[in-house]
Wavefront OBJ file of the C-alpha trace (Angstrom):
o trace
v 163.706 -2.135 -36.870
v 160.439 -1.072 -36.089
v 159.239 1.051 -32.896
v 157.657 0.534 -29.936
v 155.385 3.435 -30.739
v 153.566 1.537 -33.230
v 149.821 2.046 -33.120
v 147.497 -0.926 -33.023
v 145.716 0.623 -36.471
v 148.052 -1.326 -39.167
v 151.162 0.828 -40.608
v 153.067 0.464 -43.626
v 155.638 -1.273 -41.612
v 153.289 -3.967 -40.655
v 152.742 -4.200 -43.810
v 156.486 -4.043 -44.859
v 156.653 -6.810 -42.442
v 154.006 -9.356 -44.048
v 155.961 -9.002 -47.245
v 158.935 -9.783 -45.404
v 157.952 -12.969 -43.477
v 155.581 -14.532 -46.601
v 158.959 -14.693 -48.396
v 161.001 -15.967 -45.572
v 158.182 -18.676 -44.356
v 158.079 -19.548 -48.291
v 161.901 -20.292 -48.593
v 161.618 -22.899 -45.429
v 160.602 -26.199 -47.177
v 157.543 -27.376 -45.117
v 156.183 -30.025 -47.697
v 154.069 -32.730 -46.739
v 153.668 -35.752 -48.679
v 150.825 -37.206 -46.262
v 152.776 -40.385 -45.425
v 155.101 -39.130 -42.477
v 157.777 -38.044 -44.579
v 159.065 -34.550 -45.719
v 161.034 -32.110 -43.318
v 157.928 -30.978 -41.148
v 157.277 -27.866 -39.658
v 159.792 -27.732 -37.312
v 161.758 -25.044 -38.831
v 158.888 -22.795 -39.697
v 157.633 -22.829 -35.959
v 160.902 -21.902 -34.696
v 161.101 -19.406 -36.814
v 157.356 -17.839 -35.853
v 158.809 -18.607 -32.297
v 161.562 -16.404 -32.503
v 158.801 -14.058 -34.602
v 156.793 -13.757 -31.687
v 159.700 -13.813 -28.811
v 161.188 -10.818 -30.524
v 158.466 -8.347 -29.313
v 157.627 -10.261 -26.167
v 155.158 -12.630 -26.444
v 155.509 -15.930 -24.950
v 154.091 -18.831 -26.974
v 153.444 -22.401 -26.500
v 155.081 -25.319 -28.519
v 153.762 -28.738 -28.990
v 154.039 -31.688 -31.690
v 153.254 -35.564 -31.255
v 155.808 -37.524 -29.405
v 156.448 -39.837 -32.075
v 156.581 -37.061 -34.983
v 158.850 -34.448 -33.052
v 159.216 -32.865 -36.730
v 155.216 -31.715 -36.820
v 155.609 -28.800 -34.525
v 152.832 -26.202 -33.960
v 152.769 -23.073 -32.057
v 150.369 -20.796 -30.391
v 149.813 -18.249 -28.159
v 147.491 -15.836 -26.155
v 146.932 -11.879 -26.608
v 144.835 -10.774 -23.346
v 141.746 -8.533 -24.409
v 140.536 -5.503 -22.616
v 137.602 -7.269 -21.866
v 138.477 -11.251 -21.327
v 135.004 -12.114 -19.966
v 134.004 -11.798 -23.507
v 134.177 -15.328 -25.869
v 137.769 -15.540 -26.998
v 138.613 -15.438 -30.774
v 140.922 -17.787 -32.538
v 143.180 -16.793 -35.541
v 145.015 -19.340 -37.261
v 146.876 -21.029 -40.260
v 148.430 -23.922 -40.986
v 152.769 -23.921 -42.023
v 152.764 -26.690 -43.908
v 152.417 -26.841 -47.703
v 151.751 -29.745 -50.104
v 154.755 -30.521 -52.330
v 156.057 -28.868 -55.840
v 157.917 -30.553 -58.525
v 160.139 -27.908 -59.190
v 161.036 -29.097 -63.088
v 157.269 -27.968 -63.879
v 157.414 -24.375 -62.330
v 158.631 -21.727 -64.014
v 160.385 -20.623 -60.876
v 162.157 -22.195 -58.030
v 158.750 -22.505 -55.797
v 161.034 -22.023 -52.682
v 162.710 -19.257 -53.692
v 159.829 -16.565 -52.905
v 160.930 -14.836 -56.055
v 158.622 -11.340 -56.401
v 158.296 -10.849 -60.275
v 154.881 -9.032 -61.985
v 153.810 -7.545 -58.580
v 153.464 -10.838 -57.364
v 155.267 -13.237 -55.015
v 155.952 -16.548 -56.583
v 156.342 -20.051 -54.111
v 154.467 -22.810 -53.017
v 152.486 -21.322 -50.009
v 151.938 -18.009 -51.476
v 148.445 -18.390 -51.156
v 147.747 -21.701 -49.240
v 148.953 -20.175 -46.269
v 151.932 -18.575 -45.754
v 150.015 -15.657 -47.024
v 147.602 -15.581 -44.427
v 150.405 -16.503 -41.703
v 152.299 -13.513 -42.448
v 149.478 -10.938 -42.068
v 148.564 -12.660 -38.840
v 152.648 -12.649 -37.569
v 152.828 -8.969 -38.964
v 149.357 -8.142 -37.409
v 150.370 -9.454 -33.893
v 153.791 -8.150 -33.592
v 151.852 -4.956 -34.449
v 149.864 -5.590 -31.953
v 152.459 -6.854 -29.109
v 154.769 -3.667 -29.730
v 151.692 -0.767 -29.818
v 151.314 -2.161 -25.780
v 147.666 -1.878 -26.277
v 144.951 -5.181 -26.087
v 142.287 -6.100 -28.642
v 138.432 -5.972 -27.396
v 138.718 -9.605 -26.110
v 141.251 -12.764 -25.867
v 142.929 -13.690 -28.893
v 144.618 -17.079 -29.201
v 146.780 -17.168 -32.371
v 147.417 -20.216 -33.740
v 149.904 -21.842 -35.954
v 149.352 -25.365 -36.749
v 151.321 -28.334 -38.812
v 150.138 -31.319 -40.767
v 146.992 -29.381 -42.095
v 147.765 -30.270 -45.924
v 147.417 -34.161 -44.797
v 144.024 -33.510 -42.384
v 145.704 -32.043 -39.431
v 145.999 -35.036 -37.598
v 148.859 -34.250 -36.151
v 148.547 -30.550 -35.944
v 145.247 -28.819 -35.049
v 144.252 -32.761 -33.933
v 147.245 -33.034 -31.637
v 146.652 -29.314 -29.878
v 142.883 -30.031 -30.032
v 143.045 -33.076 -28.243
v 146.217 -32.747 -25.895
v 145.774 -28.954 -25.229
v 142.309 -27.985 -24.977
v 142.431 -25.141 -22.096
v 145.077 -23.254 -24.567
v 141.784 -22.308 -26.315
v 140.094 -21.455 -23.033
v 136.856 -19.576 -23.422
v 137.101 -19.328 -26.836
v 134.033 -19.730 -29.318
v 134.613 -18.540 -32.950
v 137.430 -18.809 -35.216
v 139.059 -17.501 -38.189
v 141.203 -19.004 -40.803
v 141.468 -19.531 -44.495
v 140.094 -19.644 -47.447
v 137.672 -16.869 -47.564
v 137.780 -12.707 -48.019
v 139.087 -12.647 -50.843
v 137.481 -11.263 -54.204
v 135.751 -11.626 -57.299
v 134.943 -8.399 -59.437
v 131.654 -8.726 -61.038
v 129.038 -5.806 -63.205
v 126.830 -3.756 -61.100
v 123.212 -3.823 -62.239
v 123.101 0.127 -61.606
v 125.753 1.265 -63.523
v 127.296 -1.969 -65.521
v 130.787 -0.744 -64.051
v 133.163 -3.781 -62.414
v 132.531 -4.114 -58.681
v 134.210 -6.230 -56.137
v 132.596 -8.860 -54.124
v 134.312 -10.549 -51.467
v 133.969 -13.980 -50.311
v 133.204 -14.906 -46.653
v 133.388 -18.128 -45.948
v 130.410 -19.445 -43.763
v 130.970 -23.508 -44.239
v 132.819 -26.043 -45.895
v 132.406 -29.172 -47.297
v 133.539 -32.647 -44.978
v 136.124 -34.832 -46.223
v 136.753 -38.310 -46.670
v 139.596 -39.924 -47.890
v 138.865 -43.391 -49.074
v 141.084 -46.406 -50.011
v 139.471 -49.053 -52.468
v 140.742 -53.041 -52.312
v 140.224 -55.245 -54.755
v 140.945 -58.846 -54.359
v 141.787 -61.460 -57.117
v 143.372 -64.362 -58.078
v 147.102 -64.421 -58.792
v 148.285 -66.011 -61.886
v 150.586 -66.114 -64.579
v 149.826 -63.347 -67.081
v 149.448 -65.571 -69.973
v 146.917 -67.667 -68.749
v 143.209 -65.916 -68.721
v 142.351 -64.939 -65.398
v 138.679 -63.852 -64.869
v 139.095 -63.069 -61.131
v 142.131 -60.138 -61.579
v 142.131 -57.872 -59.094
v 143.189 -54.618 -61.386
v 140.301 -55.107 -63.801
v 137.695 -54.988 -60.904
v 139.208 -51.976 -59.420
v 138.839 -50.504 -62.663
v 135.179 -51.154 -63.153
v 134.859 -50.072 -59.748
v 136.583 -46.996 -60.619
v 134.405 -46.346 -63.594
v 131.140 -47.116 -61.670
v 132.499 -44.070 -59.295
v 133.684 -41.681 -61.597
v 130.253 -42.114 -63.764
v 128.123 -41.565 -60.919
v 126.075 -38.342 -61.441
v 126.176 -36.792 -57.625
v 122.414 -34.729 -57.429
v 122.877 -31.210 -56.784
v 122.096 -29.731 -53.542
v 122.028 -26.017 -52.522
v 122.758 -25.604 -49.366
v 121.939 -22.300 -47.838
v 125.445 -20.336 -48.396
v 125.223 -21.424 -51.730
v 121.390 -19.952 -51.864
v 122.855 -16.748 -50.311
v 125.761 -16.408 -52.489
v 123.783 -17.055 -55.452
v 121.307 -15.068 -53.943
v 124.003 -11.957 -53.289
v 125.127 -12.168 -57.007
v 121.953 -11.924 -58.590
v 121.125 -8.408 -56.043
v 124.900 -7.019 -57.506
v 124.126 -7.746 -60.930
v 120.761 -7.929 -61.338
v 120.354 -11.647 -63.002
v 118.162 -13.912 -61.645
v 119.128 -17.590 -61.143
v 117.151 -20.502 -60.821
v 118.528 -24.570 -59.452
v 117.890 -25.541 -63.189
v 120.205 -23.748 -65.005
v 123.419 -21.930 -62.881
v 125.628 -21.518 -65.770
v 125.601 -18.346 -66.287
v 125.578 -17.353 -62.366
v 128.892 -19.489 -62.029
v 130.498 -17.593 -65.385
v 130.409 -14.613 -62.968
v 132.560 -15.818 -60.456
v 135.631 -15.299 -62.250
v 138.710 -17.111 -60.500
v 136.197 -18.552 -57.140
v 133.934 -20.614 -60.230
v 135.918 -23.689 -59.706
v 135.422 -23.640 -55.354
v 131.798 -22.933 -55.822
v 130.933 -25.235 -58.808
v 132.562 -28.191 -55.982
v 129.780 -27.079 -52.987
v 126.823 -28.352 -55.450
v 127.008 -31.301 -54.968
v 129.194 -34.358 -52.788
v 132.289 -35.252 -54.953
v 134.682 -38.187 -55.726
v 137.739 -37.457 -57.567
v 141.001 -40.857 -57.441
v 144.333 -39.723 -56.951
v 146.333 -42.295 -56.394
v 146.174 -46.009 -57.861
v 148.809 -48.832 -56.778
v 148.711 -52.689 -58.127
v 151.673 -55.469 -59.792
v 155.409 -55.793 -58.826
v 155.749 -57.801 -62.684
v 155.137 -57.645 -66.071
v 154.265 -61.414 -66.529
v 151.911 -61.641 -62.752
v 148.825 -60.847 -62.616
v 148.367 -59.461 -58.965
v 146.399 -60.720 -56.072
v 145.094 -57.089 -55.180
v 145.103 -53.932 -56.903
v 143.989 -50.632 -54.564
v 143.484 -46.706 -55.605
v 142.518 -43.303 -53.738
v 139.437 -41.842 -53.411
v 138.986 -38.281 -52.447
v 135.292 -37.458 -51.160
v 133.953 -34.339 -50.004
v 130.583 -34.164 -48.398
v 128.143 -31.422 -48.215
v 126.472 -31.026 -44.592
v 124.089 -33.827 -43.981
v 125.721 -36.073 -46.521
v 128.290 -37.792 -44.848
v 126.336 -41.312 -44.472
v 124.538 -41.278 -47.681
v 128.090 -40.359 -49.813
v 130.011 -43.383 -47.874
v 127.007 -45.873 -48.639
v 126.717 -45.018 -52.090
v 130.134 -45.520 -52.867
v 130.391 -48.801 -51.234
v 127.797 -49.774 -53.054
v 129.495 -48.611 -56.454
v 132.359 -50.351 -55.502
v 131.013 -53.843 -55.807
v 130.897 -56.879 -53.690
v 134.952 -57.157 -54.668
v 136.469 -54.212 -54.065
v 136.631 -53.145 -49.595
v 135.834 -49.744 -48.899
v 138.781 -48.667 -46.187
v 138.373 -44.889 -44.708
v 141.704 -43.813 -44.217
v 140.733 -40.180 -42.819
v 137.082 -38.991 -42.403
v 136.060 -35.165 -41.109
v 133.064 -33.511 -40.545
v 131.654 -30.629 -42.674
v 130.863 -27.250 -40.840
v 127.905 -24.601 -41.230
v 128.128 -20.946 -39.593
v 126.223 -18.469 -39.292
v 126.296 -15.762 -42.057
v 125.364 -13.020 -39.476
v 126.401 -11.833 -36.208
v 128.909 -9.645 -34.246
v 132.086 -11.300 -35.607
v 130.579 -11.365 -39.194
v 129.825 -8.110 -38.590
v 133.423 -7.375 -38.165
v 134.493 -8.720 -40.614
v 132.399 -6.395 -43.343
v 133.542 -3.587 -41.312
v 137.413 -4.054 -41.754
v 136.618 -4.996 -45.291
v 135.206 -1.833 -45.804
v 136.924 0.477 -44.440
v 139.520 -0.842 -47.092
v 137.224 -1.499 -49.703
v 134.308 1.537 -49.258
v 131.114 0.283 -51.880
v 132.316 -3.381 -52.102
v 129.605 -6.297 -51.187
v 130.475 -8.988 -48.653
v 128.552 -12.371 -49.447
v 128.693 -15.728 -47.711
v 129.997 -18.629 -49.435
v 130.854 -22.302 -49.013
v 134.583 -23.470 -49.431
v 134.446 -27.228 -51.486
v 137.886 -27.870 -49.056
v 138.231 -28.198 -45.754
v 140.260 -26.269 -42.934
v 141.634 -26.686 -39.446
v 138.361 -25.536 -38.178
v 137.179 -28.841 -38.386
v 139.567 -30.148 -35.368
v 138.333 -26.950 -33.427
v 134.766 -27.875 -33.904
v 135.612 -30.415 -31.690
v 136.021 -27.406 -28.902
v 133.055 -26.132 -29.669
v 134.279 -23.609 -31.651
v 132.223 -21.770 -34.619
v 134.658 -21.262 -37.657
v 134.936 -18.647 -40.953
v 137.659 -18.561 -43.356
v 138.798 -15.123 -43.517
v 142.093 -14.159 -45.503
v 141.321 -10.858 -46.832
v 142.435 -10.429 -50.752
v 142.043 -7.808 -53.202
v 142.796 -9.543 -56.234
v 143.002 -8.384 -59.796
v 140.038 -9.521 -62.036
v 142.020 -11.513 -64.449
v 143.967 -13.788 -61.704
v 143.049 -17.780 -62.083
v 142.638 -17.426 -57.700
v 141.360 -20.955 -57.251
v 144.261 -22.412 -59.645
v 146.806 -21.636 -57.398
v 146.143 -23.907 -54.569
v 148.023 -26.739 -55.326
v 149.181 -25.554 -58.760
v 151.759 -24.627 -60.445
v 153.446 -20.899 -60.152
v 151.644 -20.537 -57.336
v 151.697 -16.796 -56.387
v 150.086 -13.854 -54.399
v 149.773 -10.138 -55.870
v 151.938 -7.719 -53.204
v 149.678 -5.382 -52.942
v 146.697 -8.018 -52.204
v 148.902 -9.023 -49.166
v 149.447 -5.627 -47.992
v 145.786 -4.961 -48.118
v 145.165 -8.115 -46.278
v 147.181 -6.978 -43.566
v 145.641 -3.489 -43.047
v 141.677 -5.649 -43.012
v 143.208 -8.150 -40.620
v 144.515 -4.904 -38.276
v 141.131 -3.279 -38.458
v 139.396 -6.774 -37.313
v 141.710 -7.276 -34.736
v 141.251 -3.615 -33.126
v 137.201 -3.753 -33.704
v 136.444 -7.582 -32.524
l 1 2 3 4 5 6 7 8 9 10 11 12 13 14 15 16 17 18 19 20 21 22 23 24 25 26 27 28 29 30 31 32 33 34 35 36 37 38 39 40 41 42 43 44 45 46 47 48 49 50 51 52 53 54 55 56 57 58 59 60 61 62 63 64 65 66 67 68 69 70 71 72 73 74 75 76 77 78 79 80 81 82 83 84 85 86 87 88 89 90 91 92 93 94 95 96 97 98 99 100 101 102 103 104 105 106 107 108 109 110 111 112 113 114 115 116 117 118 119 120 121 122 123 124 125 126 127 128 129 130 131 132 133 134 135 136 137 138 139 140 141 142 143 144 145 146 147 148 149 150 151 152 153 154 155 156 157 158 159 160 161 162 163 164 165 166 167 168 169 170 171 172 173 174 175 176 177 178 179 180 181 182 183 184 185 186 187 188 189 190 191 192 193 194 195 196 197 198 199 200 201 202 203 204 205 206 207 208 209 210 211 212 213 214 215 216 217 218 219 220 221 222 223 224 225 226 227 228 229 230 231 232 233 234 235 236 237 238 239 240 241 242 243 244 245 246 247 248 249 250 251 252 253 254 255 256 257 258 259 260 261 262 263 264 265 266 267 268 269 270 271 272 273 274 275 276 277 278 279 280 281 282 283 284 285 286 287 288 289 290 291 292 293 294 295 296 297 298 299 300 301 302 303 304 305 306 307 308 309 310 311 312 313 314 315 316 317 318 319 320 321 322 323 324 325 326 327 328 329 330 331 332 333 334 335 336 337 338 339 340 341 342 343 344 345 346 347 348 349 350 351 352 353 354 355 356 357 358 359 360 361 362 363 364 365 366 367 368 369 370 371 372 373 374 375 376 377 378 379 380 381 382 383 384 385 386 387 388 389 390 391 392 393 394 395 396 397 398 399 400 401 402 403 404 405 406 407 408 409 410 411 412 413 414 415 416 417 418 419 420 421 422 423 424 425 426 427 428 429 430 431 432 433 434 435 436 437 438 439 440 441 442 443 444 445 446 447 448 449 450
């Protein structure tokens, strides 16, 4: 049990702590299959509830009437100064599903093997959850406030748009983020080791996440004759999807560099001293170790299918044949990505969006940014911070809608060698101990110096 004497300055038992709860919030099954079913949230939120209720803090709970199961949670830390903008902190419980026949652990177990702790959620959030539960209990048992408001944030339904998480709070409880005007939430601060041009020795870099690409997930219709599937048929509805499809896939999207790519590109090249240039990045991506595969996706708009669906019988040719389309958008691109694909599609395949979201810019300077290098710092003394663009997308977008400015800021020091961008959504997902504990000491140090 930890004391009340606890200083606001992170411990090793708030550290203890984030260990503790990543591995418990891992072990509660929060998958979400994007269609309504799966166990929901509900059980992670009461247990951050009773998290949070254990050192006194009184937090709000709230999920849509008709989905009971998609719970989220939040609640407010007064600051010493609460005429001051408020700050959000927040991450999402839910997790997208694991087939548990191709991991080489149970990914609910929260098994810690290698220095690492193995689960789905390990790094896409339950992470970042944990040093913000650790953080704040911290926080609520030292007695002392943070320089202004902080509304912390625990949301559901993220992993399928956040519809019915940060949507739901967003739109039914908009004065629980009161005064509030920047935010901070995943995926960003963690980092990439790269050669310093002075002495050629490994240096770390860490990521800040300044914008993110929008999203738009697209379902293509094609429409056909039925028939029998021995008579020739030159209206079937699977073989136009499938020209549509390879219309799509072939497109070559133009590169764009948008200006936290400039700056991160930019950044690298002062570290390392190698120039780039918009013709040839090759060599500028090979740096970025496990973040390549996140910044390679910001250079352009993307369209990857996921999903195709057509037939009930061998022997019928089907009426209609349909497949998922997953778009994301660089700012500014939203219109010109949605035409071009309809376009691709052909005059016999509908374009249907089936969940659209806008993509966010921030600034990559300024108090809060500021920060943010500070607590990095402190932990990290002769590191570089640089600004990047995440190719994903983040609750941030539903607080946009508040007028909130967001970052994605989960503090990592990771080891050179680890594939970082593989685990989200992969297999063996896991998160190095020791990053998380360091994560938890940055996040302390922002919360007592924002």
């Amino acid at each position: 049990m930890t004391s009340t004497a606890d200083h606001l300055t992170p411990s090793s038992t708030a550290e203890e702590e984030a260990v503790r709860i990543c591995k418990e919030l891992i072990r509660i099954d929060t998958s979400n299959y994007g269609d309504g079913s799966g166990p929901g949230e509900r059980a992670a939120a009461e247990y951050v509830v009773e998290l949070l209720r254990e050192v006194g803090l009184d937090p709000q709970v709230t999920a849509p009437a008709d989905q009971p199961e998609r719970t989220s949670v939040v609640v407010r830390t007064p600051g010493r100064d609460s005429s001051r903008p408020g700050l959000v902190l927040h991450g999402h419980l839910d997790v997208v599903p694991a087939e548990a026949a191709d991991w080489s652990v149970d990914p609910f177990a929260a098994e810690e093997k290698d220095g690492m702790i193995w689960g789905r959620g390990a790094v896409d959030m339950k992470d970042m959850d944990a040093m913000l539960l650790a953080t704040l209990r911290q926080l609520a048992r030292s007695g002392e406030k943070p320089p202004r408001d902080i509304v912390w944030a625990f949301f559901a339904d993220e992993e399928a748009g956040g519809t019915q998480g940060a949507g739901h709070v967003v739109a039914e409880h908009p004065e629980w983020f009161e005064g509030c005007t920047e935010a901070i939430s995943e995926v960003g601060g963690f980092s990439i080791t790269l050669p310093d041009k002075a002495t050629g020795a490994p240096t770390r870099a860490y990521l800040l996440q300044t914008a993110e690409k929008g999203i738009a997930w697209l379902r293509l219709h094609a429409r056909g004759r039925a028939g029998h599937g021995s008579v020739p048929n030159e209206e079937n509805a699977i073989v136009r999807l499938a020209e549509a499809i390879a219309r799509i896939d072939a497109h070559p999207w133009p590169r764009t560099y948008i200006a936290s790519v400039r700056e991160l590109f930019d950044g690298v090249s002062r570290v390392t001293g190698e120039s780039w240039d918009e013709e040839g990045v090759e060599d500028m991506l090979a740096r970025l170790g496990g973040a390549r595969r996140f910044v390679e996706g910001t250079l352009q708009d993307t369209s990857n299918f996921s999903m195709l669906a057509s037939g009930y019988k061998m022997n019928v040719i089907p009426q209609s044949a349909s497949a998922s389309l997953d778009c994301r958008f660089l700012p500014g691109h939203e219109d010109e990505l949605l035409d071009t694909i309809r376009e691709l599609a052909g005059e016999h395949v509908e374009v249907e969006i089936e969940h659209k979201d806008v993509a966010l810019e921030a600034p990559s300077s300024g108090e809060l940014v500021d920060s943010m290098k500070r607590a990095l710092l402190k932990e990290d003394p002769g590191a570089h911070v640089l600004p990047y663009c995440l190719s994903g997308g983040t609750d941030n977008k539903h607080l946009s809608r508040l007028g909130i400015t967001g970052y994605g800021f989960a503090p990592l020091r990771l080891p050179e060698e680890l594939d970082f961008v593989g685990m989200f959504h992969g297999v063996d997902e896991r998160v190095p101990v020791d990053a998380l504990r360091f994560g938890t000491r940055v996040l302390g140090q922002l919360v007592a110096d924002c």
